[in-house]
KOLMAR-513339 format. One record per atom (N, C-alpha, C, CB): residue in three letters; y negated, z negated, x negated. Coordinates in steps of 0.05 Angstrom, whole numbers, padded with zeros to 5 digits, always signed. Glycine has a CB too. Layout:
N
ALAYZX...
END
This chain:
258
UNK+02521-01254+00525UNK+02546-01267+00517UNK+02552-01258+00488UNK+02569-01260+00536UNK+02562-01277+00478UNK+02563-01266+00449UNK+02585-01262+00437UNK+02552-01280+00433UNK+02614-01277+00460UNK+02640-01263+00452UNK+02648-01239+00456UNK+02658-01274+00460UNK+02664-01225+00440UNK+02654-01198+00449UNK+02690-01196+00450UNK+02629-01176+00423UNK+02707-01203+00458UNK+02740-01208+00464UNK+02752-01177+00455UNK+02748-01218+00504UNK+02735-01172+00430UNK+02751-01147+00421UNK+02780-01158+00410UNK+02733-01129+00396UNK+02782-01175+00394UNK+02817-01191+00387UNK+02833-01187+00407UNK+02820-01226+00384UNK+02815-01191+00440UNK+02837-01202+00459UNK+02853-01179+00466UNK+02825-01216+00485UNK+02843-01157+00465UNK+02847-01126+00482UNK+02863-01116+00481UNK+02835-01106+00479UNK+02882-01131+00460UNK+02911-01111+00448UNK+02924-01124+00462UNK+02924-01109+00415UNK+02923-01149+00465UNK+02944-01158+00473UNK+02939-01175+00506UNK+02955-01175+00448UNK+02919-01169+00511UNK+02911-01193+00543UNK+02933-01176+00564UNK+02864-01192+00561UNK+02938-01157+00571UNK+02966-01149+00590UNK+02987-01162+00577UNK+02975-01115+00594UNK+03002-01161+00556UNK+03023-01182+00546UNK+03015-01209+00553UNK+03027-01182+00516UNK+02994-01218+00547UNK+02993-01250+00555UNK+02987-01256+00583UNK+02971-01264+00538UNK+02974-01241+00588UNK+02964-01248+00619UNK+02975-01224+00638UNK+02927-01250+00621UNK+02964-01202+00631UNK+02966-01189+00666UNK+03000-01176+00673UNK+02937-01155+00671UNK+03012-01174+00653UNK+03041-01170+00659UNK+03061-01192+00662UNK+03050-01155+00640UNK+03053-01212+00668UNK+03067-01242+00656UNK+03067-01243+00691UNK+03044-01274+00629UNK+03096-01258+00698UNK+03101-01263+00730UNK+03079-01283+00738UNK+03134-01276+00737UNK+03068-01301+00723UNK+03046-01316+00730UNK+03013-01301+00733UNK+03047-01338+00709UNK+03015-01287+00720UNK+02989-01273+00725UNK+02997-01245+00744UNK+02974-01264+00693UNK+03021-01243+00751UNK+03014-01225+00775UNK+03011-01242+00801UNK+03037-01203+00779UNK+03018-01253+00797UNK+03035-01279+00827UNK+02995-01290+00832UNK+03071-01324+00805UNK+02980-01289+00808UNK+02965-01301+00817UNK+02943-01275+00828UNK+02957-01322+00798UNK+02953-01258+00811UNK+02935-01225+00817UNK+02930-01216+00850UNK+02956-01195+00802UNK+02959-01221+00853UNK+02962-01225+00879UNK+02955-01236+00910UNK+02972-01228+00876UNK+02951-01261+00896UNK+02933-01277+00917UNK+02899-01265+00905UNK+02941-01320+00913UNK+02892-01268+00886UNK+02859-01251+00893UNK+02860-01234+00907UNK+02843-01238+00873UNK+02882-01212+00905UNK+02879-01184+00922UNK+02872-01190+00954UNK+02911-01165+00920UNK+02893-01215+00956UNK+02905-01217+00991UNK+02873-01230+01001UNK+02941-01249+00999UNK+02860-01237+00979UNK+02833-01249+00995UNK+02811-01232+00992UNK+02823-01278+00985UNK+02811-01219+00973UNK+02797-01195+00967UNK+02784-01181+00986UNK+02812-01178+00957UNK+02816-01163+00993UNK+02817-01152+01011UNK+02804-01159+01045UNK+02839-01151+01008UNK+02802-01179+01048UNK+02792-01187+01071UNK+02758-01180+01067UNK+02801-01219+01077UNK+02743-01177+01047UNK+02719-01167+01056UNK+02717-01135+01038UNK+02691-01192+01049UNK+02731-01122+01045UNK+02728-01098+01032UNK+02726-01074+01062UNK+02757-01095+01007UNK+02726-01081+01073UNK+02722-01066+01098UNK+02697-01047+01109UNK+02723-01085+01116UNK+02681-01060+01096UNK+02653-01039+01108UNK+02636-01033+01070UNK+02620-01069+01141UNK+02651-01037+01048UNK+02655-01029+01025UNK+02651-01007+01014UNK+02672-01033+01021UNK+02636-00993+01001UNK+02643-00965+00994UNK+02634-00960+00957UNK+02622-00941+01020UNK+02623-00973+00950UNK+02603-00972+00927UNK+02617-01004+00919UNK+02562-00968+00936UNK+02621-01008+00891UNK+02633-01033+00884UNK+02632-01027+00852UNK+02665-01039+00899UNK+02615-01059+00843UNK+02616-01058+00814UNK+02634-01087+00803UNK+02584-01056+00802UNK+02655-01079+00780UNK+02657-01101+00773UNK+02647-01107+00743UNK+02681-01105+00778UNK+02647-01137+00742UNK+02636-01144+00717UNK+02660-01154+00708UNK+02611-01164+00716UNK+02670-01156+00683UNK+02690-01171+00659UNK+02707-01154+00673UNK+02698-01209+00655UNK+02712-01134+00674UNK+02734-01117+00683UNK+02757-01118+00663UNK+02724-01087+00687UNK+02760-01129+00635UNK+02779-01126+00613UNK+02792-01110+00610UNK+02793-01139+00611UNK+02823-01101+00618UNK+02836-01082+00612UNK+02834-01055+00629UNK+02859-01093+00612UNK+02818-01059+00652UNK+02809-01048+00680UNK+02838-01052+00705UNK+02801-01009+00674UNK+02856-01073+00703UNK+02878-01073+00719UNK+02857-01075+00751UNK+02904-01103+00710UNK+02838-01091+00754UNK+02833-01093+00778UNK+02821-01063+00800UNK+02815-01116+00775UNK+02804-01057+00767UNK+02779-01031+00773UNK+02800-01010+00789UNK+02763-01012+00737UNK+02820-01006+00774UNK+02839-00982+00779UNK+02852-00989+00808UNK+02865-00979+00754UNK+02868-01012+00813UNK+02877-01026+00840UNK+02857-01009+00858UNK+02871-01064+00843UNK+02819-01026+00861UNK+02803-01011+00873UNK+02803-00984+00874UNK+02784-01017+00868UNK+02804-00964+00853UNK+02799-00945+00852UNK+02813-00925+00868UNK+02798-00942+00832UNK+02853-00933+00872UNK+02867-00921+00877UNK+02863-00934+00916UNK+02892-00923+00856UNK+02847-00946+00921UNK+02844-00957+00953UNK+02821-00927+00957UNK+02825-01000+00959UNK+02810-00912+00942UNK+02794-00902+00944UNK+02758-00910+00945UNK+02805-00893+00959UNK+02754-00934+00942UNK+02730-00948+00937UNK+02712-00930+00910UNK+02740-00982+00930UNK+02687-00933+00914UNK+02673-00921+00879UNK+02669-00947+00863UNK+02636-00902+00880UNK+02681-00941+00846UNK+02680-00964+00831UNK+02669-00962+00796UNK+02709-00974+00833UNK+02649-00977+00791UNK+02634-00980+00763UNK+02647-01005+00744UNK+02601-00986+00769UNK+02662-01007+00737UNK+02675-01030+00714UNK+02666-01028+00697UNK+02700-01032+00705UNK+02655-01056+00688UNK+02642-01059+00658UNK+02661-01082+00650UNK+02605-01069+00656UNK+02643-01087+00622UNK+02659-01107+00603UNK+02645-01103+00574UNK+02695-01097+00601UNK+02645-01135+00575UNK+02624-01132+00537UNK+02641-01126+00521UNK+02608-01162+00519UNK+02669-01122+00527UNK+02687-01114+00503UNK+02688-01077+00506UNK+02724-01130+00508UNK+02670-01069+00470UNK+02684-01042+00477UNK+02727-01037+00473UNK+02665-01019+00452UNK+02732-01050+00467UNK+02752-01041+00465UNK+02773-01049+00487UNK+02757-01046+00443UNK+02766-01066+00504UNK+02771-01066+00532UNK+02766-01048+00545UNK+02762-01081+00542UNK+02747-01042+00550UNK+02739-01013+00560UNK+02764-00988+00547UNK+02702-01006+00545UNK+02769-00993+00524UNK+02786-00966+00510UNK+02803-00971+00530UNK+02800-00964+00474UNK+02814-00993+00525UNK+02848-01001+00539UNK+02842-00989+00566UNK+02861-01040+00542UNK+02822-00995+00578UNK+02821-00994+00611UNK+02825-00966+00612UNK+02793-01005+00629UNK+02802-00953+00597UNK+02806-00919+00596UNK+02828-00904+00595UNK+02795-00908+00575UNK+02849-00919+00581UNK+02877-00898+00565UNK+02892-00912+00595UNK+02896-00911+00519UNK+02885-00923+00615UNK+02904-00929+00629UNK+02908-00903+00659UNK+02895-00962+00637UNK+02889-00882+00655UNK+02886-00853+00673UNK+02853-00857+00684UNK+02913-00852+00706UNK+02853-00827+00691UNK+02829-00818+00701UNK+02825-00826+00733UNK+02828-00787+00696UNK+02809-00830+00741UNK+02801-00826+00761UNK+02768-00817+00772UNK+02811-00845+00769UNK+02766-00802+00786UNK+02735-00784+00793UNK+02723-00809+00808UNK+02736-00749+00816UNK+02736-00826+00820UNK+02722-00849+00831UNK+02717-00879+00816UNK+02736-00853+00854UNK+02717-00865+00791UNK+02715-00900+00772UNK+02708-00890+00753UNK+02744-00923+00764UNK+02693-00904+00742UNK+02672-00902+00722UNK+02669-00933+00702UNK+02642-00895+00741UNK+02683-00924+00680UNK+02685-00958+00658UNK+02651-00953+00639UNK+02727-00956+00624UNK+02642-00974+00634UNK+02615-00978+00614UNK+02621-01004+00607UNK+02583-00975+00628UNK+02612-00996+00583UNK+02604-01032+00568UNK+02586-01040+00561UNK+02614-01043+00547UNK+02576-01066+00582UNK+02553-01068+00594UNK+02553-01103+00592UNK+02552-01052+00624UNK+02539-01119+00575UNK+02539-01150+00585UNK+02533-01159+00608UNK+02524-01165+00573UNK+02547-01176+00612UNK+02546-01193+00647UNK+02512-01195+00647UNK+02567-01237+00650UNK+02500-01205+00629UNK+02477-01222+00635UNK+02452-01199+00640UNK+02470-01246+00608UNK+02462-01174+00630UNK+02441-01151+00634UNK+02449-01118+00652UNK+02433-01143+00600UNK+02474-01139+00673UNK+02473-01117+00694UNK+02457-01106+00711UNK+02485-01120+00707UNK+02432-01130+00715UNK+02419-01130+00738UNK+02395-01108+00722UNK+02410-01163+00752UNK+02397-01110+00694UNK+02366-01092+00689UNK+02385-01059+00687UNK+02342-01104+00647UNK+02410-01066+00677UNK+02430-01035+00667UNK+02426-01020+00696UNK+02475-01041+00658UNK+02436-01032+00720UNK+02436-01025+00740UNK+02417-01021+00770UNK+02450-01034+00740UNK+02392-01025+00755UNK+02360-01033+00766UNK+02365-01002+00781UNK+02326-01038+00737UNK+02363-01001+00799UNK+02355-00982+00826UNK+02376-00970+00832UNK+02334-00960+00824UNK+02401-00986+00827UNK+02427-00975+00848UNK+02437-01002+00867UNK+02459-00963+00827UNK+02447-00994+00882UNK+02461-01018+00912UNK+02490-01014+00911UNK+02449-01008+00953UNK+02493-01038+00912UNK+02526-01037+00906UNK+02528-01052+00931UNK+02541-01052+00874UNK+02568-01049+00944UNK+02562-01062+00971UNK+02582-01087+00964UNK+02571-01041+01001UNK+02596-01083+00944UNK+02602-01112+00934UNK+02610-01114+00901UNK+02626-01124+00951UNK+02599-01133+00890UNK+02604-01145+00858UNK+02625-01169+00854UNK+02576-01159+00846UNK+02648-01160+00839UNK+02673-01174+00837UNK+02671-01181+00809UNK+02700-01158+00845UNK+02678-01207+00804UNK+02679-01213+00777UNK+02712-01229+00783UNK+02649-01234+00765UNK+02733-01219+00769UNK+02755-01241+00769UNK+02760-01259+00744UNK+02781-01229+00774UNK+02785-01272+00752UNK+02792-01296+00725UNK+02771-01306+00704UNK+02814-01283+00705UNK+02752-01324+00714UNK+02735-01328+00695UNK+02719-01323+00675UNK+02739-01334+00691UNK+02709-01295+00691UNK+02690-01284+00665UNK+02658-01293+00673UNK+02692-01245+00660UNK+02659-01308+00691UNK+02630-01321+00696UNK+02633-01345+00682UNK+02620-01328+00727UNK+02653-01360+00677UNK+02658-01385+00658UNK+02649-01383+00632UNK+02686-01391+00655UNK+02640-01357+00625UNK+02628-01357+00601UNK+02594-01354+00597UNK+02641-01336+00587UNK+02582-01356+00626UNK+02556-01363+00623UNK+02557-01384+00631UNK+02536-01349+00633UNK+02526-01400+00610UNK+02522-01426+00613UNK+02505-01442+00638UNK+02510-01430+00589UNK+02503-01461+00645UNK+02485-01459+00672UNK+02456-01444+00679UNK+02479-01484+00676UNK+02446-01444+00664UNK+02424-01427+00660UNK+02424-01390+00665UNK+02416-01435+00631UNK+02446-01390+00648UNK+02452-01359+00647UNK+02466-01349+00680UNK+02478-01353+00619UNK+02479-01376+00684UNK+02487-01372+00712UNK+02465-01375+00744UNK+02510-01394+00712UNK+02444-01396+00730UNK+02428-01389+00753UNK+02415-01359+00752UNK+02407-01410+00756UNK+02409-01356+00727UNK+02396-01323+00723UNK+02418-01301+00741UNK+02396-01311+00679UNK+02443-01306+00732UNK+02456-01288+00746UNK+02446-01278+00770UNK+02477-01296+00749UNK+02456-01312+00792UNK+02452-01310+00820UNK+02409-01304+00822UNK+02467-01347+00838UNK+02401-01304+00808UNK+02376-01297+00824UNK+02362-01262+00818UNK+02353-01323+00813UNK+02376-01261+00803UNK+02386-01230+00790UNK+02394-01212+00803UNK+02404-01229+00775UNK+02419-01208+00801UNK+02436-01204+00820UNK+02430-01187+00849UNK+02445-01228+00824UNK+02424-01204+00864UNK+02414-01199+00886UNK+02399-01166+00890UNK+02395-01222+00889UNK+02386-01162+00877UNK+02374-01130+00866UNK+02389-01105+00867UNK+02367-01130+00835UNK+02418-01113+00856UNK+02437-01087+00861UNK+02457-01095+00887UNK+02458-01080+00830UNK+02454-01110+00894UNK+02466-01111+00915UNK+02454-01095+00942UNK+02470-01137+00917UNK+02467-01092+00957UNK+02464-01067+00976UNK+02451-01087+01002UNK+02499-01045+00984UNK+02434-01091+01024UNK+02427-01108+01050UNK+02454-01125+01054UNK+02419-01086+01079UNK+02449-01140+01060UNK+02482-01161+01072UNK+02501-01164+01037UNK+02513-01129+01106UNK+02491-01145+01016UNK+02516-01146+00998UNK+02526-01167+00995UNK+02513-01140+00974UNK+02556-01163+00979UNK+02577-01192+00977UNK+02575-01201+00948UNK+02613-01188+00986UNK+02579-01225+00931UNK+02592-01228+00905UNK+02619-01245+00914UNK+02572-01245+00880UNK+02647-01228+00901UNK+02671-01240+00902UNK+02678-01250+00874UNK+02691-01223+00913UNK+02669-01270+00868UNK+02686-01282+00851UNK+02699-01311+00835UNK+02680-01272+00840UNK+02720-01299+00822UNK+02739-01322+00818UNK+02736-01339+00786UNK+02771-01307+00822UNK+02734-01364+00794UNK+02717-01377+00775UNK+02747-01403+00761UNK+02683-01393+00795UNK+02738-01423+00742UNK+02762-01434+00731UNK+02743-01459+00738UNK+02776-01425+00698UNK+02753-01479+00753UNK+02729-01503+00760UNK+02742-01536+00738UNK+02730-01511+00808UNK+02732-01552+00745UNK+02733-01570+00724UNK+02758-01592+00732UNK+02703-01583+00721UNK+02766-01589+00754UNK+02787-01611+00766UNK+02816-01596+00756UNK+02785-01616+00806UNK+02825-01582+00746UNK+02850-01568+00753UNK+02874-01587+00744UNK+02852-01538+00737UNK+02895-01592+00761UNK+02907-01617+00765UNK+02933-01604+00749UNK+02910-01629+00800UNK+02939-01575+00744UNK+02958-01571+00726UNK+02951-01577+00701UNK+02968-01548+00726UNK+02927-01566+00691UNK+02915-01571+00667UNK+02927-01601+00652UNK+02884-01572+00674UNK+02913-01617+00681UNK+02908-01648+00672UNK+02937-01663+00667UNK+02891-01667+00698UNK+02965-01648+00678UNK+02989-01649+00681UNK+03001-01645+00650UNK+02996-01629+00703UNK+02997-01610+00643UNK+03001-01605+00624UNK+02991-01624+00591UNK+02994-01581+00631UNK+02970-01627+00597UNK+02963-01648+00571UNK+02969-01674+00571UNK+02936-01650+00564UNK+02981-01688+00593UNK+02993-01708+00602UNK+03020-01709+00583UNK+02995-01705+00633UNK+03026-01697+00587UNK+03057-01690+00585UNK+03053-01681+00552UNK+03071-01661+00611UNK+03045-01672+00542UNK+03044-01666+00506UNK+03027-01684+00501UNK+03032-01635+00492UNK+03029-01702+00515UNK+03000-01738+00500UNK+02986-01730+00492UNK+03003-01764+00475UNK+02959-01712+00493UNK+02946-01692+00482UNK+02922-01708+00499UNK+02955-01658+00487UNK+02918-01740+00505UNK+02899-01752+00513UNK+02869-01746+00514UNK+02903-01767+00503UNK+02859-01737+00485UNK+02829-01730+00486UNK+02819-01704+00497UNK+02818-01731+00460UNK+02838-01690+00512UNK+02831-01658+00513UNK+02840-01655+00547UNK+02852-01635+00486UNK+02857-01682+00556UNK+02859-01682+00582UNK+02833-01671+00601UNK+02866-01710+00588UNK+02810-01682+00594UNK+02785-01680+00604UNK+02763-01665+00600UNK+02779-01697+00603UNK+02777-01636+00582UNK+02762-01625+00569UNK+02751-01600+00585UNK+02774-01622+00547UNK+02755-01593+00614UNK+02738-01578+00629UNK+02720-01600+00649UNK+02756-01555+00645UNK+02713-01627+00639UNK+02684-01631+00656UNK+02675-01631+00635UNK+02674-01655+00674UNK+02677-01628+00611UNK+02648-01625+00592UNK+02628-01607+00600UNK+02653-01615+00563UNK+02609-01607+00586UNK+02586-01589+00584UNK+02593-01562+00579UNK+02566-01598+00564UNK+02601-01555+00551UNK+02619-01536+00555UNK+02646-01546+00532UNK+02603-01503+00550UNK+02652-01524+00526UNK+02683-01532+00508UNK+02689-01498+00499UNK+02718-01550+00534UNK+02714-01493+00472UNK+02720-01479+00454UNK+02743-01477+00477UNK+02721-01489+00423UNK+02754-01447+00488UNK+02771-01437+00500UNK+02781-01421+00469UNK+02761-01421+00529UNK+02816-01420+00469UNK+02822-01398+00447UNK+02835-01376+00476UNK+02851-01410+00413UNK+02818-01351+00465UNK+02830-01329+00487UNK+02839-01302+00468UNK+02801-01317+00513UNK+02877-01306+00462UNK+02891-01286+00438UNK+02869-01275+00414UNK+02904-01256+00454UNK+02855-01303+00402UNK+02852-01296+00371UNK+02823-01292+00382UNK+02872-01266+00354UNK+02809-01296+00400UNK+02788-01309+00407UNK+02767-01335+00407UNK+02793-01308+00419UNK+02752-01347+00400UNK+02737-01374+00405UNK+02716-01369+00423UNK+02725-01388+00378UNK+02721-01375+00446UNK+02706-01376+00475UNK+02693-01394+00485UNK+02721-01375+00494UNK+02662-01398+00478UNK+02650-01422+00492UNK+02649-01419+00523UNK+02621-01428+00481UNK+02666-01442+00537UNK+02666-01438+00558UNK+02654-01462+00582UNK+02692-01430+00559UNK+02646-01454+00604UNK+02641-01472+00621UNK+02652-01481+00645UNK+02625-01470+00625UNK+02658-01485+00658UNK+02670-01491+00682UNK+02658-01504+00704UNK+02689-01504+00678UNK+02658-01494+00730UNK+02646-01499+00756UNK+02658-01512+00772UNK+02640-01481+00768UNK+02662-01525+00778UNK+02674-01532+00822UNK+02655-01514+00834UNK+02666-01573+00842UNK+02668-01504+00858UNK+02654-01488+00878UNK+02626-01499+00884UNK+02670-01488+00903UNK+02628-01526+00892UNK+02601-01547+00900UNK+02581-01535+00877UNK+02606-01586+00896UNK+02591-01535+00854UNK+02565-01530+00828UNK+02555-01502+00832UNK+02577-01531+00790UNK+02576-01475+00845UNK+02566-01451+00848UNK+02546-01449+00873UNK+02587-01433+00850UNK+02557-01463+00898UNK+02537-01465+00923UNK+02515-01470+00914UNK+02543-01485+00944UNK+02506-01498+00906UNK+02486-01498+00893UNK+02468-01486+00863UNK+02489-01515+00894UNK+02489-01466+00856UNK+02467-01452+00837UNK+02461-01427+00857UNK+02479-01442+00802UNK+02476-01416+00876UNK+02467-01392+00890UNK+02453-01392+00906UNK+02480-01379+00898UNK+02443-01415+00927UNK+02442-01419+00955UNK+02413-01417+00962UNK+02455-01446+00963UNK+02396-01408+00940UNK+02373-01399+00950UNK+02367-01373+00953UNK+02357-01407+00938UNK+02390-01354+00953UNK+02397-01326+00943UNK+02416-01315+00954UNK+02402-01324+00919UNK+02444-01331+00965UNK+02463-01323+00974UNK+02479-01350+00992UNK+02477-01310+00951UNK+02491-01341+01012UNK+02499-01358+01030UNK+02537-01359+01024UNK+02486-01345+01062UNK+02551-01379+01025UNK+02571-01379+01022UNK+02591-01366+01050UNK+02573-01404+01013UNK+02608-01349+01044UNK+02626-01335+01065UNK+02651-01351+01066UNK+02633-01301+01058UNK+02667-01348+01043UNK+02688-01365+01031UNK+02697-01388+01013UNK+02697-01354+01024UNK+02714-01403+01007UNK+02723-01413+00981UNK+02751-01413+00990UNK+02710-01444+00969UNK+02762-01408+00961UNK+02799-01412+00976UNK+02808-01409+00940UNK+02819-01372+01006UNK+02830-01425+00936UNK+02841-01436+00909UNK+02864-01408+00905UNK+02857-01474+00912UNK+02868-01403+00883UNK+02883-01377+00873UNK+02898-01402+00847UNK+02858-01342+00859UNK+02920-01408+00855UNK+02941-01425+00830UNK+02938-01452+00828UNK+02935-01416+00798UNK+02939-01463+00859UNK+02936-01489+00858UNK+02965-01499+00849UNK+02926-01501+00885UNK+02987-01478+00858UNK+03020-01500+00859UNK+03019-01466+00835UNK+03055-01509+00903UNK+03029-01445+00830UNK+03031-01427+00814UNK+03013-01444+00791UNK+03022-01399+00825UNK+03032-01442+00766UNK+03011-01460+00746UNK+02994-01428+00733UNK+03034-01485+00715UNK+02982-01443+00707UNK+02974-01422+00697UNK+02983-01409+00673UNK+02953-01425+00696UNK+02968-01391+00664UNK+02982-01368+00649UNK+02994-01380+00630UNK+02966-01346+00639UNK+02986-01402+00607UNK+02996-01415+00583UNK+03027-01423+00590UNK+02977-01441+00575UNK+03032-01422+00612UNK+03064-01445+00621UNK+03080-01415+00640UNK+03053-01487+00655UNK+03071-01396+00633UNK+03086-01365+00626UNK+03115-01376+00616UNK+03067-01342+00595UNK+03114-01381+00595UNK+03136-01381+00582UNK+03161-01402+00590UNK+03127-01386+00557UNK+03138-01419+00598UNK+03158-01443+00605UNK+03179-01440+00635UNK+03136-01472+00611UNK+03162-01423+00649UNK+03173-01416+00675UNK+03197-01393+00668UNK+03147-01403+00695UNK+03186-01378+00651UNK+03209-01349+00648UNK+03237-01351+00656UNK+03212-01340+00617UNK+03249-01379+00648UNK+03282-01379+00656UNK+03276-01406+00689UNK+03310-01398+00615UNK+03259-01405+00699UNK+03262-01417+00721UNK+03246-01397+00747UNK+03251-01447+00715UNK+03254-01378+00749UNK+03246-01360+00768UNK+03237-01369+00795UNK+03265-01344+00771UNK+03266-01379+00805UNK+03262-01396+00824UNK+03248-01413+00830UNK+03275-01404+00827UNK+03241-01431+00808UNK+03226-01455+00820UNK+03197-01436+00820UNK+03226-01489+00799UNK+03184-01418+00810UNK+03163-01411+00812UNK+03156-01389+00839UNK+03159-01402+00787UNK+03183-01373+00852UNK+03184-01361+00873UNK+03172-01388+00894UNK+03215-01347+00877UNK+03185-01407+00892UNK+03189-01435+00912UNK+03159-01435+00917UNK+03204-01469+00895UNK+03156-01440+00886UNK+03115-01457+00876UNK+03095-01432+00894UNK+03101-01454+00821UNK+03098-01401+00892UNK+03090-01384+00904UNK+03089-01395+00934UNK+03104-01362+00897UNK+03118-01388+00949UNK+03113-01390+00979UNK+03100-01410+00984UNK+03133-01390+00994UNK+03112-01440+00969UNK+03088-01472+00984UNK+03060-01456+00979UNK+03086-01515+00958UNK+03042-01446+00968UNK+03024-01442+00967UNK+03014-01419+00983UNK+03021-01444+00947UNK+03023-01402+00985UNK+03017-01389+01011UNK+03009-01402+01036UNK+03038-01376+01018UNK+03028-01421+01040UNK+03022-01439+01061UNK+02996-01455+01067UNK+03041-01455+01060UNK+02992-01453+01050UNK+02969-01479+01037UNK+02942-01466+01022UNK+02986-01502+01009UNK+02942-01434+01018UNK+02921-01424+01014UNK+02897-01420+01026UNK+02927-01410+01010UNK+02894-01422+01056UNK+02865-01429+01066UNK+02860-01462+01061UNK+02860-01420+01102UNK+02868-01476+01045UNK+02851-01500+01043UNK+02837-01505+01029UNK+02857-01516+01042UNK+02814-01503+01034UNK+02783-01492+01009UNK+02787-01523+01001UNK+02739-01478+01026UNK+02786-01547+01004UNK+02785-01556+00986UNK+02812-01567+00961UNK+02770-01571+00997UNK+02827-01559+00965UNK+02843-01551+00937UNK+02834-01529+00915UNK+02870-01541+00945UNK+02810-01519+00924UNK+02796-01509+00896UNK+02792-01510+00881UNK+02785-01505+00891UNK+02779-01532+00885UNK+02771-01545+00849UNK+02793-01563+00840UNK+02739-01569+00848UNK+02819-01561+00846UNK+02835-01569+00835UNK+02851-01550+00822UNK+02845-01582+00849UNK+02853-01518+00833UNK+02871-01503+00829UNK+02861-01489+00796UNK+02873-01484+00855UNK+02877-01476+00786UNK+02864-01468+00766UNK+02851-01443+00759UNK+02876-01473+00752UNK+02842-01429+00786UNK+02821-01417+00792UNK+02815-01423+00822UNK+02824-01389+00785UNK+02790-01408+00833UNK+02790-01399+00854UNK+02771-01384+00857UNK+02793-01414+00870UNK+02770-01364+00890UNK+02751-01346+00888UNK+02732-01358+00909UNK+02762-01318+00893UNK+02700-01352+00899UNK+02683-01360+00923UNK+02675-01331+00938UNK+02655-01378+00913UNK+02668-01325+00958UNK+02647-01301+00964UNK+02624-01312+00983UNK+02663-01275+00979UNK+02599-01297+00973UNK+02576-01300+00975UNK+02566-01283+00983UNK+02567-01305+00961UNK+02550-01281+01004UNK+02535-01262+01024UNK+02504-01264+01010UNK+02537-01275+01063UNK+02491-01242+01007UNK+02467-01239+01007UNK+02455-01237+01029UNK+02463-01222+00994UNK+02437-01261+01026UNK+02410-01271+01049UNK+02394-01246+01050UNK+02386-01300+01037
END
């Protein structure tokens, strides 16, 4: 990968992970997360950024290895406390599998779209990769940004911003991520099944911010609390329906190793 989101690092908790929309959605990854972390003990994540998730794990007591091609993500994650059970490196997504050649991990978490930044190719390499550090039965949990997202298509609706309505089915497209230029790609679940499925069997799909919009409309929500508490609970309700995935503006898949 060749963005290296050192710009983003100062400020991605201000924009994203402290913002009521990016916890609200932090939240629902955890609640699904959590459901295969049970027979867990060894856990690596990839695009770890600021390390908010690594640490979450860390303090469950899990061992946890967080990477990230940003060194200065890594700094931020570091200055956030020690722990003897977590361990930060900065390490590219696409060369975990050789960084980490003869260790077993019992599950690999990637959140909020840091697989959106490999291209299909880089993504089949992943899934056939991969597989190597994973531990017998291992899991991959993660949460991807797919090409339908119906807030997206809402939001550019509404600013007549016509030619860009449709700008996650392209091939790929220019994401700005705080002073960033992000070539990015985007999946529906269906496109991940089929890049993994000779390698890994699908366990889950479930949508994380189908009615919770996303992080850019932060601001817009700030003086309407309420209606976003509201947008929260409908979606609770409505969160096992895997196919509102590829509408939502993420979701997480998990994948069992064959």
């Amino acid at each position: 990968m060749e963005a290296s989101f050192d710009k983003a690092a100062a400020t991605y908790d201000q924009t994203f992970t402290h913002t009521e929309v990016g916890k609200m959605q932090r939240t629902m990854v955890y609640t699904e997360l959590s459901k295969h972390l049970a027979s867990v003990q060894n856990l690596l994540e990839i695009n770890c950024g600021t390390g908010e998730d690594a640490i979450w794990l860390a303090r469950q007591n899990f061992n946890v290895v967080a990477t990230d091609i940003s060194s200065k993500m890594i700094e931020v994650a570091k200055n956030k406390g020690n722990f003897s059970n977590l361990n930060f490196k900065v390490a590219d997504i696409n060369a975990v599998a050789t960084i980490f050649d003869g260790e077993h991990f019992d599950l690999l978490f990637s959140n909020f779209g840091g697989l959106n930044c490999l291209s299909k190719p880089e993504l089949e390499n992943f899934f056939k990769n991969t597989g190597a550090i994973l531990a017998e039965k291992g899991k991959l949990a993660l949460v991807i940004m797919p090409k339908d997202t119906l807030w997206e298509r809402l939001y550019f609706l509404a600013k007549a911003n016509f030619s860009i309505i449709s700008r996650r089915k392209k091939e790929n497209t220019i994401a700005h991520v705080d002073g960033e230029n992000v070539p990015t790609y985007y999946y529906n679940p269906k496109d991940i099944v089929n890049l993994s499925e000779a390698n890994f069997e699908t366990v889950a799909v479930k949508p994380i911010g189908f009615l919770v919009p996303p992080s850019y409309l932060d601001g817009f929500f700030k003086n309407k609390k309420g209606l976003l508490r509201f947008l929260k609970a409908v979606e609770q309700r409505i969160k096992d329906w895997s196919f509102l995935s590829r509408f939502a503006d993420h979701y997480i898949i998990v994948l069992q190793k064959r």
